[in-house]
N, C-alpha and C positions, 0 to 999 in steps of 0.2 A: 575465364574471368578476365576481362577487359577492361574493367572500369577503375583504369589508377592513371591520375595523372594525365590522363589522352588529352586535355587544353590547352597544357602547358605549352607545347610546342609540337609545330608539324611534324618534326623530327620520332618527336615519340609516338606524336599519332600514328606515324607510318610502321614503326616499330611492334605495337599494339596492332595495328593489322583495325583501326578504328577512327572512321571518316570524320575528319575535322573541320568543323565551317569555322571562318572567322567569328561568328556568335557566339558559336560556342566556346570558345577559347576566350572570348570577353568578358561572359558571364562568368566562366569559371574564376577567371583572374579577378575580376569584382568582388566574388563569394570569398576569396582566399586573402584579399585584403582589407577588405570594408567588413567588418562586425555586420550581419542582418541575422534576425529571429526569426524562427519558425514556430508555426503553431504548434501545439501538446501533440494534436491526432491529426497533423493533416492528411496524412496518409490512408486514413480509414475509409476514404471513399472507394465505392466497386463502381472500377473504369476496367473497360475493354480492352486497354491496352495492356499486352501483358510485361512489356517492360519497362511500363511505369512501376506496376504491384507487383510483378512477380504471382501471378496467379497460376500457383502450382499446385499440385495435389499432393502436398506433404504442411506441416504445420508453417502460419505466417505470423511473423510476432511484432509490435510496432514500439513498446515502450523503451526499450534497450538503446533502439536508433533511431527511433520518431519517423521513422520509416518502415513500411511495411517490409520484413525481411524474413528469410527462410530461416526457422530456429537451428539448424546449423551451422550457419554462418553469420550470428549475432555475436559479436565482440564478449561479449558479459554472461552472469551468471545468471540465469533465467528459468524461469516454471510458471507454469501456464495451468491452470484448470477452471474447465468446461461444463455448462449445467448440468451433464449429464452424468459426471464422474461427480459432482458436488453433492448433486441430491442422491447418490447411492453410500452417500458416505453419514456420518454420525454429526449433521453439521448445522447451526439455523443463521449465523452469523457470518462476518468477512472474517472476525476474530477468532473462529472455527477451525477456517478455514487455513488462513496466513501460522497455524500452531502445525500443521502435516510438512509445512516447507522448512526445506535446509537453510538453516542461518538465520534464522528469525526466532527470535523470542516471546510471546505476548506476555506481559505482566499484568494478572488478574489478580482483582481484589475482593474475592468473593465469589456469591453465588451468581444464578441468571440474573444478567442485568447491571451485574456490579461493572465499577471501571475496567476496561483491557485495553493498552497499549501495546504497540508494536514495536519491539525495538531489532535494527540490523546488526547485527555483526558485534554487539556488546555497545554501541555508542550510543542507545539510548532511546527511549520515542521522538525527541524531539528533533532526530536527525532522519526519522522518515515519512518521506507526502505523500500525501494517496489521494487520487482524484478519483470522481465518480461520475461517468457521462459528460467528463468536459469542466467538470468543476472540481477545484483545487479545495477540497477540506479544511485544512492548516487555515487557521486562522492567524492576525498578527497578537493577539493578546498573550498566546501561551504555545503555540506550535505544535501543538500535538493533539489528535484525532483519536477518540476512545471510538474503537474499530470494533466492540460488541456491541455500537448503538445502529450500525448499518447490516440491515438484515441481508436474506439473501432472497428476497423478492423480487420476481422473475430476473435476478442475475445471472446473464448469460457464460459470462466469462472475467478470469480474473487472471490478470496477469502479475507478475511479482518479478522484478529486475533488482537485483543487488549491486553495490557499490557505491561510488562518486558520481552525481548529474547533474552536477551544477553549470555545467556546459550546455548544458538541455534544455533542465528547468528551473535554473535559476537558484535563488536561495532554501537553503535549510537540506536541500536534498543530497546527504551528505554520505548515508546508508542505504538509502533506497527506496526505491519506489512502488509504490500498489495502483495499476489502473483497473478499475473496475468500470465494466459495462455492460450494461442492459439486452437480452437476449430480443430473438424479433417478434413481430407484435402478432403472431402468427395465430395462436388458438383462439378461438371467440370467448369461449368462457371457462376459468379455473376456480375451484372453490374450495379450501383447503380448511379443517376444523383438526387441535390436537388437544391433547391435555399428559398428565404428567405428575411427579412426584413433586413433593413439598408446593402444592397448589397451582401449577403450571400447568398453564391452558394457551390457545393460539387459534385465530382464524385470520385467513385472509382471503384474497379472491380479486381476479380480474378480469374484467370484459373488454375485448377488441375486435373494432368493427371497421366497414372502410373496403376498398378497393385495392387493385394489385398496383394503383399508382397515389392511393394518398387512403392511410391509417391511421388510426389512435387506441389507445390501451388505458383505463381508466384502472387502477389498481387502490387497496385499502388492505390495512394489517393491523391485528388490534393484537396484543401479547402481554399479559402478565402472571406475578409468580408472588407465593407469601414468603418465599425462600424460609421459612425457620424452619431449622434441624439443629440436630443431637450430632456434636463432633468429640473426637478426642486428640490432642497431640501430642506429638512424640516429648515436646519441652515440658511438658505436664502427664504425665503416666499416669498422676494420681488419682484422675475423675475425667468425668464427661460432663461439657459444657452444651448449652442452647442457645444458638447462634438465631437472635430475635431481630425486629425493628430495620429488615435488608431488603421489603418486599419492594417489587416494580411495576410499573404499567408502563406501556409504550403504544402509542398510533401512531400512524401514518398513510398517509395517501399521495398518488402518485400521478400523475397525467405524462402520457408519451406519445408525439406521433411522428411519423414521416411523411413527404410528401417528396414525389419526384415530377417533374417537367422538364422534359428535352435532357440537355445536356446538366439540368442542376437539380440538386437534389437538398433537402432542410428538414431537418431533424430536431425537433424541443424535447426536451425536458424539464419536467418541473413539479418540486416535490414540497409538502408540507407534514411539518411532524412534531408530538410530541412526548415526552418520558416525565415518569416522576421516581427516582427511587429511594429508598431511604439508605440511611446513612448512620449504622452505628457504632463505626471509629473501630480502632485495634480492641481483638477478645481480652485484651487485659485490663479495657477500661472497663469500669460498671456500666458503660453505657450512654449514648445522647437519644433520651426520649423525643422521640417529634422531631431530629435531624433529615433531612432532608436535600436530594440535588431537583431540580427540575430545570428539564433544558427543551427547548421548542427550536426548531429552527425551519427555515423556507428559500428554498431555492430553483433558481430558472435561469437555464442554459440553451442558447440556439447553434446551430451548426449548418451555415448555408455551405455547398459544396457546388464548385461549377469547373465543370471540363474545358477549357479554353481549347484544346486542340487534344489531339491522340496522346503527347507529350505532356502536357500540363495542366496541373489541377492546383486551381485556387480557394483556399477556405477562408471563411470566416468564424470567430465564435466569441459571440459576447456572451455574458456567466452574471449574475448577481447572487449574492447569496444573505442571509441574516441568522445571526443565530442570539439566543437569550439564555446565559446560564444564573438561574439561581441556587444560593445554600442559606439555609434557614437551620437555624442550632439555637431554637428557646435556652437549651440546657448550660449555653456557654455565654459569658457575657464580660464584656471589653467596654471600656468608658462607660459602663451603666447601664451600656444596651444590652441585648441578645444579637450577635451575628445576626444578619440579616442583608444578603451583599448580592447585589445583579449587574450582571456585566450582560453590554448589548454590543455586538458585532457587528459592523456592518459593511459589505465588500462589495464590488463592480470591478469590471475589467472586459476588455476584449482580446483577441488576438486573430489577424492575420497570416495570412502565411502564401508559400508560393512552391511550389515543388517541383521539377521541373525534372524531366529524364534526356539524356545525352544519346540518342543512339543505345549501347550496349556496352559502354565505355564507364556512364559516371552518373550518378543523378545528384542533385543539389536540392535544399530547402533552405529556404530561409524567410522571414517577415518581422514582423514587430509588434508586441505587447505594449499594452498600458493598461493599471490599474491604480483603483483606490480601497482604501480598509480604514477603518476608525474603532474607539470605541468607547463609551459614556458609560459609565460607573464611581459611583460614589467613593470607592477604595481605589481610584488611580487620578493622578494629579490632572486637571482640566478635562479636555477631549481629544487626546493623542488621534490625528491622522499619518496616513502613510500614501505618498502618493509613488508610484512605483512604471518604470518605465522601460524596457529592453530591448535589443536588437540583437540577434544570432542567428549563425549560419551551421548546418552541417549535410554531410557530404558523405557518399557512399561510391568509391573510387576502384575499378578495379580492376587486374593486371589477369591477365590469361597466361602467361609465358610461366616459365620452371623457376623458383616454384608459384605456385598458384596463389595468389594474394588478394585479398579484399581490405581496404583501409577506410576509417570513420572517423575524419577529421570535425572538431564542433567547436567552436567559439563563439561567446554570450560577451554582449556589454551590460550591466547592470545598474541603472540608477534610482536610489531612493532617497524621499526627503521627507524626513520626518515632522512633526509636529507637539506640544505646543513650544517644546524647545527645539531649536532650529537643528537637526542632524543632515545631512547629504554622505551618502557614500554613491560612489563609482569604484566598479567590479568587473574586471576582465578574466573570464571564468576560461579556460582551455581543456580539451580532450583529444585525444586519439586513442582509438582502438584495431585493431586489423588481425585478421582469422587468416591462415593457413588453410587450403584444405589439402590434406597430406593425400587423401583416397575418397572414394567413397564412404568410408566408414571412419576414418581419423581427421580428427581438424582439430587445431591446437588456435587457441587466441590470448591477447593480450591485450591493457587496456592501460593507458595512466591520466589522470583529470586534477583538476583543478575547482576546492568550489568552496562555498562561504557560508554564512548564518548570520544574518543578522540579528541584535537583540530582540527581545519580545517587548510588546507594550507595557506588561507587567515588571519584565526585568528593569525597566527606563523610568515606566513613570508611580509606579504603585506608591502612597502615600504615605506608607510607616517605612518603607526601604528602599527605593529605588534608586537607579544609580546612572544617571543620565548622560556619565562619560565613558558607561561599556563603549567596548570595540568589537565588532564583529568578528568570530571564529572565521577559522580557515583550516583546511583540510587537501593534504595529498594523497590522491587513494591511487594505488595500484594492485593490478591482481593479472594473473596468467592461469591458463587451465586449461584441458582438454575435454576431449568427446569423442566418444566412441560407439558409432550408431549397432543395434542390435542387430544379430546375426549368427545363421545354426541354429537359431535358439539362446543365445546367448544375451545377459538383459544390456539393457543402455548403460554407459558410464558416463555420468560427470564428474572432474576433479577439478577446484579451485583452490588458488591459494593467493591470498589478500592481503594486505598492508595500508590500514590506515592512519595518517602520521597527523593529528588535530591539534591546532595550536590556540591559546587564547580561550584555551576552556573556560564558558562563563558558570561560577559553583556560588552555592548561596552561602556567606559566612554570616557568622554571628557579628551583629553591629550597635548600635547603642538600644541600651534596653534591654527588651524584649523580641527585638527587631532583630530580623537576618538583612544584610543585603547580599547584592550578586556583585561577584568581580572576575575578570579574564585572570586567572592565577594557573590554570594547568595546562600539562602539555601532555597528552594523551597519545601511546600507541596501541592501534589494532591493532592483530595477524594472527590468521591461522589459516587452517584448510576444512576447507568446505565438499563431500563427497555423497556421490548418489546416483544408485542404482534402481533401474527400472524395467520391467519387460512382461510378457505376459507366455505362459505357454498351453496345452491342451487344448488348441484350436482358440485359444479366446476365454476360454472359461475363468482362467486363472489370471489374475492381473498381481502382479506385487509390485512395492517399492520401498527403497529402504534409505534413510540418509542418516549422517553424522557429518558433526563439525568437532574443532576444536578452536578456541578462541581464547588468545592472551589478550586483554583488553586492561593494561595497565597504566596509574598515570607516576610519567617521568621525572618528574620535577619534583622540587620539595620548597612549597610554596611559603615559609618559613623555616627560621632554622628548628631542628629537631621537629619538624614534620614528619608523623606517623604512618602519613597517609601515600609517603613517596614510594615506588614501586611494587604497590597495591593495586588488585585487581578490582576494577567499579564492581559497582553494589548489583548484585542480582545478576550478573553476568559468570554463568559455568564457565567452569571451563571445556566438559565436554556434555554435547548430551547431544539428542538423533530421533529419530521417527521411523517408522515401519509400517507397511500398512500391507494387506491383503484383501483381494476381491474374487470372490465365486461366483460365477453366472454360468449356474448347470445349463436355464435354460434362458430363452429370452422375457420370459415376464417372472425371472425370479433372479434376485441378488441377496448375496450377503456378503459385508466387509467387516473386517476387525482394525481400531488404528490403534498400534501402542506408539506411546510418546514416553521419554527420557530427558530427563533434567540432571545435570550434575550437583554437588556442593557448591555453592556461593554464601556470599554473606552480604549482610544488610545494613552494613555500616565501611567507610570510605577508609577504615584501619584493619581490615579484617579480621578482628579481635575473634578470639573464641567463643564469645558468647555473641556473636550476632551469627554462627556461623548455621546455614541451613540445610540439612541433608539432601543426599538427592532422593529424587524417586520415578517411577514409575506409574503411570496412567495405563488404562486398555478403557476404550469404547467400540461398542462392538454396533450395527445396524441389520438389518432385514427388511429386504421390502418385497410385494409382490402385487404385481397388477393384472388385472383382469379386464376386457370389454363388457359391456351391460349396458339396456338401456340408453344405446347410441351416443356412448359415452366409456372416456377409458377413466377407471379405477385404480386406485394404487393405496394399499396401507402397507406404513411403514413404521415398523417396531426400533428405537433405538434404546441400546442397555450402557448409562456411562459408569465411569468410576468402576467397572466391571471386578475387581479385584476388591475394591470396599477400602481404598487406601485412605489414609491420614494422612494431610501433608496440605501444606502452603506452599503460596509460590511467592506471596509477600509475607515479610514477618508480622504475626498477629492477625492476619486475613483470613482463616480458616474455608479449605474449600469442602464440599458437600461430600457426601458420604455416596453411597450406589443411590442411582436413580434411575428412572426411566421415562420414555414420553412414547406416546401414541399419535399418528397420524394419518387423514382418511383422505386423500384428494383426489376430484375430480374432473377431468380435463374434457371438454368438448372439443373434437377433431378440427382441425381447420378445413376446409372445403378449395381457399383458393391460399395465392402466397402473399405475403407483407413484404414491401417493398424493402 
């Protein structure tokens, strides 16, 4: 490993045994002192060079270091799953999906369809971003992405990086990160029909047509559920209640394609969709007849990619996106009216970037962002924009000599200006990380960042509360951990252990009236450890994996005197809980997997009083699928059995989740003949 430092001076280059041109020692010295930005993915293009990408025949991961890099010498805590481990699993969502990973929480509010956030490491949803094909989710109104509204339609792969990236990517991304991406455009035609307990049904289907140098895949998914069922919970022994008025529908339709020429290559996406679900509040109220969300949104992302030489690859990616959430509550009425509240989103942006490889020494990225986001609703004061602009660099540097070292130096300048009251912040975000590899089989890394959050549009400008002289949070994350690749038989190890140190926590207090506002009052520490086993034995048949964490996620401070709430673990955050999972593939057209999931004790109020306190429990969902050829076509039904156990339990208080259920799925794939570019 060669790639450390070899620009800085001939001296070391020679020392590094790694050919130094004056270019390259200018460039580096440029990147090491000027802030420039790179773009999200620029590294996802397939170039021949293989040390630019590293095209090896072992796993390559890019969210971690926005570089395509070999999952054992990724600085950070990472997992990765692939459509083919997704669909043998108990799954129809990203929400599903991001519930099997270590350190991740989703907070569900119900049954299919209901809200599910993701939160990292106990700090909350609105400290994690998740893009989709190049586009940034997170909105500026509220920060946070219900991850059961994104299906898992032909999603190829999903990647999951933990910790601080605000060096990266900028604001909010304080816990971590989800990149999701689109699998290739390969079968010609899929057509997928299910149905299920408590009125769950699902069809979808996609055709893709096109040549081995320019494609398109035209997809559609229609899904809804009446969700009512019969629950009982452990806070009420005394009877069984009917969880009504929760039912959902969701579309969407999707257009994808690529197109290569010569040395460049461009890639769209662009998706249109929308859900209606109902809404009828905590099982302890009587009820909001006629409550309702409906949220629509549309989005279109480009991705031109061009080879400049063996050495360098140039991206572009401009992204728009719009989204509309409404809530409708006949039943509740404020100034005389009935609730009745819509908020419209509206975002653009581009991003550049520049990547560049050094010989076998060092590679560099970097380029620069700009965006806009606004948003018009009646409950926020005028029409808040955000105009938002950045430059960063990072660096994959690396030392061959004893011992062996890889380093991932990142630094982000961040400017935003808000609107209708005048705000500017400037943010100089910093990261390093660098991996050991001790052996073949051990590599130890280390990571510490620098990164921020700025307020939401709703925390600033909403019109019964807002509070227009927040400050933007700020967060020191560090973590260390090793890896210990499989061997004899013996499974994978990861271990982490993390330290999140958040300052400026914005919390909603009670303010005049009726009215909360938001204020920076707390001082929040993460930490624990994050651990996880995986390996497969019997030639393959048997796949398992197992993970736990432990997480102190307490805030420090006592935000007044005789504060309750000082050294108190946030709301919903276990302290331990884990996932298990097991896969059988006696043969090749048949699977079965079981995933048990584990939640500790939490509580649901910021005192952890005893009566908000919520047991822990236990989930098992179990799946079967089996495919067959027919009719010049592959077949596959897939039986999934959840809540297997028939458990009682919420994951919010008052949100009551489903009792056993089950779904049926029949799909059918027409082979591909040539390949998608």
């Amino acid at each position: 490993m060669r790639r450390v430092f070899c620009s800085l001076s001939s001296a070391v280059g020679a020392q590094l045994r790694c050919p130094v041109s004056p270019s390259a020692r200018n460039v580096f010295l440029l990147v090491s002192t000027v802030v420039v930005m790179t773009s999200r993915s620029g590294a996802q293009a397939s170039m021949p060079d293989d040390s630019l990408l590293y095209l090896l025949d072992r796993e390559v991961v890019v969210t971690a270091t926005r570089m395509p890099t070999p999952f054992e010498r990724v600085p950070a805590a990472t997992e990765v799953f692939h459509t083919e481990e997704i669909g043998r699993m108990p799954a129809r969502s990203v929400a599903d999906v991001l519930g099997m990973t270590t350190g991740v929480a989703v907070r569900v509010y119900g049954a299919e369809g209901s809200l599910r956030l993701a939160s990292f490491r106990g700090l909350g949803p609105e400290y994690t971003v998740i893009y989709f094909n190049g586009v940034r989710m997170n909105d500026a109104q509220s920060g946070v992405v219900d991850v059961g509204r994104i299906a898992l339609l032909n999603v190829g792969r999903i990647e999951i990086a933990r910790g601080g990236y605000g060096a990266l990517y900028g604001g909010d991304a304080l816990g971590g990160i989800v990149d999701i991406r689109s699998g290739p455009l390969s079968s010609p035609l899929t057509l997928r029909a299910g149905g299920g307990s408590f009125g769950w049904k699902s069809m979808d289907g996609s055709v893709a047509f096109g040549s081995a140098s320019a494609r398109l895949r035209l997809s559609a998914l229609y899904e809804d559920a009446r969700n009512d069922f019969r629950f009982t919970v452990p806070r009420a022994p005394y009877g069984e209640f009917r969880r009504t008025g929760s039912g959902s529908i969701a579309r969407r339709v999707t257009a994808e394609g690529n197109a290569l020429s010569g040395a460049s290559a461009l890639s769209v996406h662009a998706t249109v969709g929308n859900s209606v679900t109902g809404v009828p509040g905590a099982f302890t109220q009587a009820g909001r007849p006629g409550a309702e969300q409906r949220d629509a949104d549309a989005s279109l992302a480009l991705q031109l990619r061009h080879q400049l030489d063996p050495a360098t690859l140039l991206e572009v990616v401009p992204s728009a996106r719009f989204a509309r959430e409404e809530y409708r509550d006949p039943a509740t009425v404020l100034a005389g009216l009935p609730i009745d509240s819509r908020y419209d989103n509206a975002s653009a942006g581009v991003i550049a970037s520049l990547l560049r490889s050094f010989g076998d020494c060092a590679r560099v990225l970097g380029g620069i962002e700009a965006g806009f986001a606004s948003l018009a609703s009646a409950d926020i004061a005028g029409v808040p924009r955000r105009l938002s602009g950045a430059l960063f660099t990072s660096a994959e540097l690396r030392w061959n000599g004893l011992p062996a070292l890889t380093f991932f130096p990142a630094l982000r300048y961040d400017h935003l200006d808000d609107a209708p009251v005048h705000r500017t912040l400037d943010v100089l975000s910093p990261s390093i990380g660098a991996v050991w590899d001790a052996s073949n089989v051990l590599s130890v890394r280390a990571r510490i960042s620098r990164g921020f959050r700025s307020p939401t549009f709703n925390q600033l400008f909403w019109r019964q509360g807002g509070n227009p002289l927040l400050r933007p949070e700020y967060s020191t994350s560090v973590e260390t951990g090793l890896r210990i690749a499989s061997r004899a038989g013996l499974p994978d190890l990861d271990v982490t252990l993390f330290r999140h140190d958040l300052t400026d926590k914005i919390v909603w207090m009670p303010g005049a009236g009726y009215f909360w506002t938001p204020k920076n009052i707390q001082h929040v520490l993460s930490q624990g450890v994050e651990a996880r086993a995986s390996g497969e034995t019997l030639g393959g048949m048997l796949r398992y994996a197992a993970g736990a964490q432990w997480t102190s996620a307490v805030k420090r401070n006592s935000s007044f005197p005789g504060d309750a709430t000082a050294g108190k673990q946030l709301v919903y955050t276990p302290l331990f809980s884990g996932t298990a999972s097991v896969e059988v593939l006696p043969v090749s057209r048949l699977s079965c997997s079981v995933l048990a999931r584990y939640t500790g004790e939490r509580y649901s109020s910021e005192t952890n009083d005893a009566a908000s306190r919520l047991d822990g429990f236990v989930t098992v969902d179990a799946a079967a699928s089996v495919s067959v050829d027919a009719m010049s076509a592959a077949w596959t039904l897939k039986a999934e059995l959840l809540n297997v156990l028939d458990a009682s339990y919420e994951v919010i208080a008052f949100y009551p989740m489903p009792p056993r259920a089950f779904r049926l799925s029949l799909t059918m794939l027409l082979p591909s003949k040539d390949t998608a570019p």
